[in-house]
C-alpha positions as CSV (number, residue, x, y, z in Angstrom):
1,X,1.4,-34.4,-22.1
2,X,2.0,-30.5,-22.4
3,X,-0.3,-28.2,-22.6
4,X,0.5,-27.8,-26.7
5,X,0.3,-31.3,-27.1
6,X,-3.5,-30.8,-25.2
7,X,-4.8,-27.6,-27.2
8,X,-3.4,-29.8,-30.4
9,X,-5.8,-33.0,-29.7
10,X,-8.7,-30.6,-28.5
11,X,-8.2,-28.5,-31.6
12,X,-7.8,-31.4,-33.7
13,X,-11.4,-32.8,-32.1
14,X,-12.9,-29.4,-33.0
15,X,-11.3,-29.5,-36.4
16,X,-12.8,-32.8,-37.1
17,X,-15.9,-31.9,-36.8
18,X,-16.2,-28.7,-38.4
19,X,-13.9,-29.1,-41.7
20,X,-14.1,-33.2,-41.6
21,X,-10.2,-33.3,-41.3
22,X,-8.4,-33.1,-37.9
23,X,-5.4,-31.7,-39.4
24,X,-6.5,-29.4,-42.2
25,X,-4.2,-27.3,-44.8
26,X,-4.8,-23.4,-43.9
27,X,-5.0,-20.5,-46.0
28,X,-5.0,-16.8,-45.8
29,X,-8.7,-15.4,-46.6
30,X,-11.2,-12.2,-46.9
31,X,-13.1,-13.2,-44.5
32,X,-14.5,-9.4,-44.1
33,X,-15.5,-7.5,-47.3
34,X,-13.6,-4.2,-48.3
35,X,-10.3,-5.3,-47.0
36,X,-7.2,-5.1,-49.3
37,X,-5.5,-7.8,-48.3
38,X,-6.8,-11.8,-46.9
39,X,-6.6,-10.9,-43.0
40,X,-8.6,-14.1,-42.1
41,X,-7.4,-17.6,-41.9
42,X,-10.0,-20.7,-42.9
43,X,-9.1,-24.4,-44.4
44,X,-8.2,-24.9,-47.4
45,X,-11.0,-25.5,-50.0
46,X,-11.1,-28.8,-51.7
47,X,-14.1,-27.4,-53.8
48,X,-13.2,-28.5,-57.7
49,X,-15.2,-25.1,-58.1
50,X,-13.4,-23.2,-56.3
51,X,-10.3,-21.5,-57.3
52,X,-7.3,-22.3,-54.5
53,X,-5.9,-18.6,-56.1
54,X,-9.5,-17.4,-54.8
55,X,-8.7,-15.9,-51.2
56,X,-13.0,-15.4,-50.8
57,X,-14.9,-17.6,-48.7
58,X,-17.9,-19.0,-50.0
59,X,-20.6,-21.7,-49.2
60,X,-18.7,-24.6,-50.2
61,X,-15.5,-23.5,-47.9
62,X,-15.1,-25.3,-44.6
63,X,-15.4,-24.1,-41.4
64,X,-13.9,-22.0,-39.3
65,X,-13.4,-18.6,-40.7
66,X,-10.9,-16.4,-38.3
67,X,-10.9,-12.9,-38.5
68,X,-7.2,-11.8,-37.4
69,X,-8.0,-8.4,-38.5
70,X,-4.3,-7.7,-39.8
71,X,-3.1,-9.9,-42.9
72,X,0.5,-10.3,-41.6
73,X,-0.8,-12.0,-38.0
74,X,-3.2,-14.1,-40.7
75,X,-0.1,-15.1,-42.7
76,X,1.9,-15.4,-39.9
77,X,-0.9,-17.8,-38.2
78,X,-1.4,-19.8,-41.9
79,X,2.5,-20.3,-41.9
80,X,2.5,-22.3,-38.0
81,X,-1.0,-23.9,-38.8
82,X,0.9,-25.6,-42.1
83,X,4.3,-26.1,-40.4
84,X,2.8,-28.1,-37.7
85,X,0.5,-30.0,-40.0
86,X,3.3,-30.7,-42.0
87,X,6.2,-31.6,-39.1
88,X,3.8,-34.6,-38.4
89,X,2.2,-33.8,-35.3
90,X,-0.9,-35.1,-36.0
């Protein structure tokens, strides 16, 4: 096993039991207030009342919040999250 194959299953663990899904979608997010643009990156909200347009993070949004402190890293970060979600390395 590599080590990316070990940080995947030790994240996915982690994952699991913060958000309830091992392989969550990501999104870009405010996660600090008075920022211009999303430079955080959290799980996608399944919330019906919340607003997937809606970058803020609020009580019903699942855990963990990551400060990136620069919205293209946070973007950047989103984009490989998703891609490896979505290339089936669950």
């Amino acid at each position: 096993m590599t080590r990316l194959d070990q940080a995947r299953r030790s994240v996915r663990e982690f994952l699991k039991l913060m958000s309830g899904d091992a392989a969550p979608e990501w999104r870009t997010c405010y996660s600090t207030d008075g920022t211009d643009e999303p430079t955080g990156l959290a799980p996608a909200c399944t919330d019906e009342g919340h607003d997937e347009d809606d970058g803020s993070v609020y009580v019903c949004c699942p855990e963990p919040v990551v400060e990136c402190e620069s919205y293209k890293l946070a973007e950047y970060l989103v984009a490989l999250l998703n891609a490896d979600r979505e290339g089936g390395a669950r």
